[in-house]
C-alpha positions in Angstrom: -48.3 -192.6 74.6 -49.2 -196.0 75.5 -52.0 -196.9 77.9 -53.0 -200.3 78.8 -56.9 -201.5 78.6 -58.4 -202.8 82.0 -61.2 -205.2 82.3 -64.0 -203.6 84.1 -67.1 -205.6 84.8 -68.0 -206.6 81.1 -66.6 -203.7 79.3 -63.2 -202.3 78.9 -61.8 -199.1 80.6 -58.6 -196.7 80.5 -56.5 -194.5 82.6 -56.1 -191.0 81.3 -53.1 -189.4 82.3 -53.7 -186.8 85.0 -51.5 -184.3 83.0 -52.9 -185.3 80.0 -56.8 -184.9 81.3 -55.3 -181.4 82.9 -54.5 -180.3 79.1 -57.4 -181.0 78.1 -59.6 -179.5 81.5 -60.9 -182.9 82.4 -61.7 -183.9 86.0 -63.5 -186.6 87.6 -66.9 -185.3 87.1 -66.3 -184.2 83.5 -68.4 -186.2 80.8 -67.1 -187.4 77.4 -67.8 -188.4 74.1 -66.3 -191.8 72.9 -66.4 -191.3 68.7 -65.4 -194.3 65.9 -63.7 -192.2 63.2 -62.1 -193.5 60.1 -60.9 -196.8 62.2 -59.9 -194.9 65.6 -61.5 -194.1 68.7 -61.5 -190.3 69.5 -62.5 -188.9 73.0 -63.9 -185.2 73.0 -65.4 -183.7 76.7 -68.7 -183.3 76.1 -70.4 -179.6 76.7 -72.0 -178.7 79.8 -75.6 -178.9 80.0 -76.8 -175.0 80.8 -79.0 -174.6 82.9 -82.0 -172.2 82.6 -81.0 -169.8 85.5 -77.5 -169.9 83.6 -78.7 -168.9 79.6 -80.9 -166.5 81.1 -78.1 -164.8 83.0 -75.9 -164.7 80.2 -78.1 -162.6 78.2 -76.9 -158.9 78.1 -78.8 -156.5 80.1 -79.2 -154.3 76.6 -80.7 -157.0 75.0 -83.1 -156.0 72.0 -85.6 -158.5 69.9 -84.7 -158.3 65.9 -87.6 -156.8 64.5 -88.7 -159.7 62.8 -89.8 -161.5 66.0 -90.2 -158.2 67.8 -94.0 -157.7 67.0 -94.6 -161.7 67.7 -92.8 -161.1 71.7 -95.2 -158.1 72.4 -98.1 -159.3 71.0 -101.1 -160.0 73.2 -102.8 -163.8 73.0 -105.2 -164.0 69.6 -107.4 -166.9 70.9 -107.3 -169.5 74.1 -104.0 -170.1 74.2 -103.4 -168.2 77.8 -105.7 -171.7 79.0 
């Protein structure tokens, strides 16, 4: 596929195909990577930023520390780090 480069303001820009950015589940308000790899330009969407509210709703409600961190998330403060 051929797309021509447009001048826009001091830089260059491109149109992406609306089928093509549909393939790929691009929209308008999607954010992408622009990479220089072995001579050509590759374009990956860049992942989401989570939010707090969302990573701490993805954990399972049967969640369990390993036991190697276990102790260190139950422990009480040794020193003055609550101040």
């Amino acid at each position: 596929m051929d797309v021509q480069l447009k001048k826009w303001g001091n830089s260059l820009g491109l149109r992406i195909p609306y089928q093509l950015a549909e393939s790929f589940g691009w929209d308008e308000n999607s954010t992408v990577e622009l990479l220089e790899q072995d001579g050509a330009l590759m374009i990956r969407k860049k992942a989401a930023v989570t939010s707090l509210e969302e990573l701490l709703a993805s954990i399972p409600d049967d969640f369990t520390y390993p036991e190697d961190v276990a102790d260190f998330v139950q422990s009480h403060p040794q020193g003055q780090e609550w101040l």
